[in-house]
N, C-alpha and C positions, 0 to 999 in steps of 0.2 A: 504493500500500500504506500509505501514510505517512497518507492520510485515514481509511482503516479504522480503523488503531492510536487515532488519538485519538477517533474511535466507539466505539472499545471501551471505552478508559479511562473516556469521560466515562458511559457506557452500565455497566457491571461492576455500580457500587454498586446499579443497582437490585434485579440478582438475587436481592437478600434482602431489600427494599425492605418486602415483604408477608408477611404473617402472621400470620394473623388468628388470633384466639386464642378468640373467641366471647364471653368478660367485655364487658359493658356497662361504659360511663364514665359515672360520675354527676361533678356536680360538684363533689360533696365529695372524691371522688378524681382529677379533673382532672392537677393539679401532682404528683400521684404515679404519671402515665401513661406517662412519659418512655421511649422506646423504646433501650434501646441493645443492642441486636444486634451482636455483636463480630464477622461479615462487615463489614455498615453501616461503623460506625465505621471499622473497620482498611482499609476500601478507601477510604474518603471522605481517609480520613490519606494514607496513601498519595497519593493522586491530588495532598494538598498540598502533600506532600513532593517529590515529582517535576517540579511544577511548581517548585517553591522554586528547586532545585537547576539546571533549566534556565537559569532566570533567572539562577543566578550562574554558571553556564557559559558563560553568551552575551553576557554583560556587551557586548562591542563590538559585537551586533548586540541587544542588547535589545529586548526587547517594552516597549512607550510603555507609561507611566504610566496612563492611562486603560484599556487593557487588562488591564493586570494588574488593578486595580481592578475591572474588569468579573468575570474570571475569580473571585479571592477572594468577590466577591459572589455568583456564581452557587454559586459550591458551598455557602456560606452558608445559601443559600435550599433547597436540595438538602435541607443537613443540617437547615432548621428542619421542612420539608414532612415529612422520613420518621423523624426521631429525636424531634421536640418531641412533646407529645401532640396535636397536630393529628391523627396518625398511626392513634394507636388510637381517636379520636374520631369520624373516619370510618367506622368499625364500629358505632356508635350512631346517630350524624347525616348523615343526606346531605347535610346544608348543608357540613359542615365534610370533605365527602368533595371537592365540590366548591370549599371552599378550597382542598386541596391539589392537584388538578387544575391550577388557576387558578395558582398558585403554579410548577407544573413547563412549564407549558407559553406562561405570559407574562411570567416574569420570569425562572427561572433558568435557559432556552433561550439567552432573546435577548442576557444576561449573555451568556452563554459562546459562541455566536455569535458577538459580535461581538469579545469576546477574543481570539479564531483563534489559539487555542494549539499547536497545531501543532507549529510551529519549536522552540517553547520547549520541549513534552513532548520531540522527536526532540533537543535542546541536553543533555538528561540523560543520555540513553543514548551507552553505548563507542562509539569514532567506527568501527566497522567493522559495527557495526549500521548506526550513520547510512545511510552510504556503503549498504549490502544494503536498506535499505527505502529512499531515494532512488531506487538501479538497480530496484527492483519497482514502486515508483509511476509509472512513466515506460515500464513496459509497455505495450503496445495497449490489450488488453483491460482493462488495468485502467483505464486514464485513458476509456475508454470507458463503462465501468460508473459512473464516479464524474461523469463529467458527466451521465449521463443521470439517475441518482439526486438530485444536486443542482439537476436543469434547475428553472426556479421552477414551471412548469404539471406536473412530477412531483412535486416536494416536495407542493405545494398539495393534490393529489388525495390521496397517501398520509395526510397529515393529516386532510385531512376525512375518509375513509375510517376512519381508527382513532377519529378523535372520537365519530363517529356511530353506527361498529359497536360499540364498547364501551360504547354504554347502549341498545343492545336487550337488553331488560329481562333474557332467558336468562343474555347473557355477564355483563351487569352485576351480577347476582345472585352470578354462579358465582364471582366474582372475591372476594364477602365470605365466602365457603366453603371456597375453594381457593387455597393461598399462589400457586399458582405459576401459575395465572390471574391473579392478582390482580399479580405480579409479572410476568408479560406486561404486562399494561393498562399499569401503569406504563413501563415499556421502549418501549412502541407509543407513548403519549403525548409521551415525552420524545424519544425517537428519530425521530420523525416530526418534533415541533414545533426541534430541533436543525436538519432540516434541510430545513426554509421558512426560518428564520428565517436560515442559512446563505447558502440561496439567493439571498436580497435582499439580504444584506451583501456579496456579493462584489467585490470591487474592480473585476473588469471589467464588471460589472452594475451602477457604483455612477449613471452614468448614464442610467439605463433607469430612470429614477425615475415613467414613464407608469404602464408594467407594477407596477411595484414598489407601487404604491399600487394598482391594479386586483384584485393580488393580495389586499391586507390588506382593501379594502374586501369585497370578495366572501368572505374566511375570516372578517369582523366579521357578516356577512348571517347568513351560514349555521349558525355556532355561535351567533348572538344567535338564530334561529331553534329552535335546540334548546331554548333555554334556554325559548324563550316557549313550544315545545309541554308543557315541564314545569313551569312556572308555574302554566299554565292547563289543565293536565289534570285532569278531576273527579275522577278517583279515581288511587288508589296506581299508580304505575306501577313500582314496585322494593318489594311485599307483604313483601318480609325486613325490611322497617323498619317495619313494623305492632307495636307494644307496646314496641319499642327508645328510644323519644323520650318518653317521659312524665314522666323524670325532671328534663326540661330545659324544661320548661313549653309544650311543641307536640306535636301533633297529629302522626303519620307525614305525614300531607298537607299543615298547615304547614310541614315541615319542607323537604316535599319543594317545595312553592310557592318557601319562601328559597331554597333549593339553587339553582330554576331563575332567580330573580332574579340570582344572582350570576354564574350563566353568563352570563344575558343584559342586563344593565346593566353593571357593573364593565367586564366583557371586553370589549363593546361601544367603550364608551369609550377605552379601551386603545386598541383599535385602531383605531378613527377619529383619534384622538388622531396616531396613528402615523403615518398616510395624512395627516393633515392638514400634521403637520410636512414628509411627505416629499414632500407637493405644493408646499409653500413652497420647497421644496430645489430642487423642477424648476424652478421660476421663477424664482428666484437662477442654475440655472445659465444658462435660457436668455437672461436678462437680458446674463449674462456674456460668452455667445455673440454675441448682437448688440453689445455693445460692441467685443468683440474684432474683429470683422467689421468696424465704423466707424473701427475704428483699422486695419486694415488695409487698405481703401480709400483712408484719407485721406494711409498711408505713399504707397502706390501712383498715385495721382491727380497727384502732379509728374512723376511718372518717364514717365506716360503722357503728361503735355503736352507733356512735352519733346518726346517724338518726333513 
């Protein structure tokens, strides 16, 4: 139960994430686009607040320096993606619809991923909550539900699944139409890319570093893939940005060219980047292994002459 609670928390803010208002951004109004939605904000506070207060609740069992750090900075990115005018620029520009994509699902996921705030959120709440969501999480069914959700080959698919069904052009469209489409896509994006990015950081997984890079390399294929059918696609493939981009010196189909460059180069890299680190990691460990292994032969190796 205790994994749900902090999906929810870190999941809540998006609910009003979206709201499209149909006003174009020009540049002259850019710095005057700034979204604050008193949902947004008051739930993003909150979520700082809670975690604040975990932290000095648990002081003896602290969450490490780098996590926290991790954490502060995912919601950071949270709050620059849905409150800066990135926000309502995505209603004009597809490039900058896919910044903020880019944004919820390779930087402020894998922050908070690997934060695994958890302990800290459940460190704020009265200890007879604690104690009732401990005894629910350690139910059958639910520890059942929660690894199969987490498993890395189900995270992987649920993501690419949200990636790829939220820009067939119908949903894609409906999403700058409809707030609460549009705040789906966001939830699907971020709740899915939460938990790939989960599933590879888990400490009993931290080993499985094969997998762990099969996965990122194959999610780096398949969204660089998107990205390249939208680069190179001759005509409009999202027609609601037809007239919306003139102000900003492109074309609907420039725009939509950049938009697919950044799915497909930036993120690319990211994620190779990722696989690349976490293949060095396999080979540091198994280096470690074979050493371990030589030192343990060479304790063993008197005791066996002896006999």
């Amino acid at each position: 139960m205790r994994t749900f609670l902090i999906a929810a928390i870190l999941l809540t803010p998006t609910l009003a994430f979206a709201h499209p208002t149909g006003e174009l951004v020009t540049p002259s109004d850019l710095w005057r686009s700034w979204t604050f939605e008193p949902a947004v904000v008051a739930l993003l506070t909150i979520s700082a607040i809670w975690f604040a207060l975990g932290i000095y609740r648990s002081r003896a069992a602290s969450i490490t320096l780098p996590r926290q750090l991790a954490f502060w900075s995912g919601l950071l990115v949270l709050a620059i993606s849905q409150i800066s005018p990135l926000h309502e620029l995505g209603s004009t520009l597809f490039t900058a619809h896919m910044i903020q994509h880019e944004l919820l699902i390779l930087v402020a996921a894998p922050l908070l991923a690997y934060a695994r705030p958890i302990a800290t959120f459940l460190w704020a709440l009265p200890f007879h909550w604690r104690a009732s969501l401990g005894a629910s999480s350690k139910k059958p069914a639910v520890r059942r539900s929660w690894r199969f959700l987490t498993a890395p080959a189900t995270a992987w698919t649920l993501h690419a699944v949200a990636l790829w069904g939220w820009h067939i052009p119908r949903l894609y469209q409906a999403t700058l139409e409809n707030e609460w489409m549009h705040a789906l896509q966001h939830i699907s994006f971020l709740g899915t890319a939460l938990l790939f990015w989960w599933a590879l950081m888990q400490e009993e997984r931290a080993r499985h570093y094969g997998a762990s890079v099969a996965y990122i390399f194959t999610t780096a294929i398949h969204s660089g893939a998107l990205g390249a059918l939208l680069t190179f696609a001759p005509s409009l493939v999202y027609p609601i940005y037809a007239g919306r981009t003139a102000t900003w010196g492109l074309t609907a189909l420039e725009d939509q060219q950049l938009g697919g460059l950044i799915m497909w180069i930036p993120s690319s890299l990211v994620f190779i980047g990722l696989a690349l680190w976490l293949f060095a990691a396999w080979l540091r460990e198994s280096e470690r292994r074979v050493e371990l292994g030589s030192v343990a032969r060479q304790i063993n190796l008197p005791q066996s002459s002896a006999k």
